[in-house]
Each structure stands twice: as structure tokens, then as C-alpha cells.
N, C-alpha and C positions, 0 to 999 in steps of 0.2 A: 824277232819275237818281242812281246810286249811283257811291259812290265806287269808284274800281277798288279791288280785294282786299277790299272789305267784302262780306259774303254778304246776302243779302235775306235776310227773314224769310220762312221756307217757312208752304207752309199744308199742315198736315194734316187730313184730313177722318176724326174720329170717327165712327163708327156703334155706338154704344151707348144703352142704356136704364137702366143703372143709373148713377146720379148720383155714387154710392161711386165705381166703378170711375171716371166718365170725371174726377172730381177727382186720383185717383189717377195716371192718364192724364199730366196738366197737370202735376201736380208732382214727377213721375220728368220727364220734358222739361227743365223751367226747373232741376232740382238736375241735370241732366247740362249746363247749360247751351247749350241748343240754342234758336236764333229761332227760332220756332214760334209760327204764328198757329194755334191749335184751333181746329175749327169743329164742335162736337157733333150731330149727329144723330140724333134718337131714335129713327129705322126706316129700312129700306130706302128709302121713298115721299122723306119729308124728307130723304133725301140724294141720292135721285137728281133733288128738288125746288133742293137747294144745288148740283147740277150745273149744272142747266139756268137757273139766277136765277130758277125761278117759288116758289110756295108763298109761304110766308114769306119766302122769301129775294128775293120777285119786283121787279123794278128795282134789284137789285144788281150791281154789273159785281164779276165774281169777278177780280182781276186775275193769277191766273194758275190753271190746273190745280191740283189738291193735289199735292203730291209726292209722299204716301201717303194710303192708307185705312186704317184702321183698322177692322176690318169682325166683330162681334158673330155669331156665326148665328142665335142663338133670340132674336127681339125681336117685340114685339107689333106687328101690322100688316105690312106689308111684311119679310120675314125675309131673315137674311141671303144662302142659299144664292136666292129671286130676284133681290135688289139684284145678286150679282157676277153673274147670267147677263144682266141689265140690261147691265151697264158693258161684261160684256168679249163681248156680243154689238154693240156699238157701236164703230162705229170712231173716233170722234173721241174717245173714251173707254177704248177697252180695252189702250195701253198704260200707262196709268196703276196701280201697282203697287197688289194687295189684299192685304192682310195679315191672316189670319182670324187673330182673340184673341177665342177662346171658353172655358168651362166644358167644352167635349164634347170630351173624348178617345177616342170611340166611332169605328172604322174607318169606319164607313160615311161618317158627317160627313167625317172627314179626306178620304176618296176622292171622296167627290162635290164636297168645297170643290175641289180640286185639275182633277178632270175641268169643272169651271167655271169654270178657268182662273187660283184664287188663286197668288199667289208665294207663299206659306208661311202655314205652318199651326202658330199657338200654342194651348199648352193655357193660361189663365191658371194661375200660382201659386197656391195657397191661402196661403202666410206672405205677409204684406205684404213683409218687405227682400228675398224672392224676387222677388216682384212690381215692385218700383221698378227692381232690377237687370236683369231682362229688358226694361222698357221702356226703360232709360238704353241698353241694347245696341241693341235695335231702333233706338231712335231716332237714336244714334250711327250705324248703318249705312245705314238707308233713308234719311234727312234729311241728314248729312255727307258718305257715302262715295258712295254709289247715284248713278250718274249715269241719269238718264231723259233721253227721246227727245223730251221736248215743255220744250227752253229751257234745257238745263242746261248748264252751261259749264267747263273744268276749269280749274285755276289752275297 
């Protein structure tokens, strides 16, 4: 049990397939200083695998929800635009916040992530100190401020 006014360590669940980005990922978090358990992903399959404890992930007890996703759209196997029609076609899943951080700034993507129910829609950064700064913001907002409906608590 935790101490009162200490936060647990949230768990975010990445979906990505580039090793670059999700390193990148982890250490815009820990230089924003945020507890954060990562939990990487390399397709839609494997993550809706670390939802459910099967796959690789299988006899793991997830001890809670992610607080966010972190959700890739172009990745080999399972992509992202079916993982979010997976999660937020699921009710025990879909008010769990999706966070599209893609390369594709092309309307269509934006429209269809959106019509699938993501909370927001990034283009990644091409500078890397762009890129650390959008994730210290994101993760300051979705992981500190964001209060969600499965266990969050305000202080």
C-alpha cells in the first residue's frame, strides 16, 4: 500500500516499432521526471496481447490499466488505426486514453485516428529537443494532470 500523497508509478503502454523513438520515449519521461512504468509494444497484436496478459505477456497480472497509450499508426503486423478500433470498440477498454505519435500528418490519418476514437493526434517532431519537449508536455498532462475514470484519485 502506498503512502498517502505519494503517486504510484503509472504505466504507460507504448505502441511502437522503432527502438530510436520508444528510447527516446523513456527518456523525455524520466528528464521530465514522471514515474512511469513503459511498457513497449511493437504492434497493435502485442499490445492488445499486454492488455489482455496473453502473448508474451501471458500470466502476468497487469496491476492496473495504462493511464495512456502511446499509439504509432504505420507498424508492421497489426497497425495502429486496428489496435484503437480494438480498444475503443471494447468496453472495458475504451475509456482508456489513445494518444496517436505518428510520422503522418496526412488528413486522412488525422480524420480516421480521430473517427476511431483517439484523444489526440501528434505529428512526431523531426529535431530531437522538439521531440523531448512534446513528450515532457504530453507526459506532464496525460500521466500528472489527466484524471481518468478507471482509479484515479485527486489530491
Amino acid at each position: 500500500m502506498e503512502e498517502r500523497g505519494r503517486r504510484k508509478r503509472e504505466v504507460v503502454l507504448l505502441v511502437e516499432d522503432d527502438p530510436h523513438d520508444a528510447m527516446l520515449v523513456e527518456r523525455s519521461f524520466r528528464k521530465g521526471g514522471l514515474r512511469v512504468s513503459l511498457v513497449v509494444a511493437r504492434d497493435g497484436k502485442e499490445a492488445l496481447d499486454y492488455l489482455a496478459g496473453a502473448g508474451r505477456f501471458g500470466g502476468t497480472r497487469l496491476p492496473s490499466q495504462p493511464k495512456l497509450v502511446l499509439l504509432d499508426l504505420k507498424l508492421t503486423g497489426m497497425d495502429g488505426f486496428e489496435f484503437l478500433k480494438e480498444v475503443k470498440g471494447d468496453p472495458a477498454l475504451s475509456s482508456i486514453p489513445v494518444v496517436v505519435l505518428t510520422s503522418s500528418s496526412q488528413w486522412e490519418d488525422v480524420n480516421r485516428a480521430y473517427q476511431l476514437g483517439a484523444s489526440a493526434y501528434l505529428v512526431k517532431p523531426l529535431k530531437f529537443e522538439d521531440f523531448m519537449e512534446m513528450m515532457e508536455v504530453v507526459g506532464r498532462f496525460w500521466i500528472s494532470l489527466n484524471v481518468t475514470s478507471h482509479g484515479d484519485y485527486l489530491y
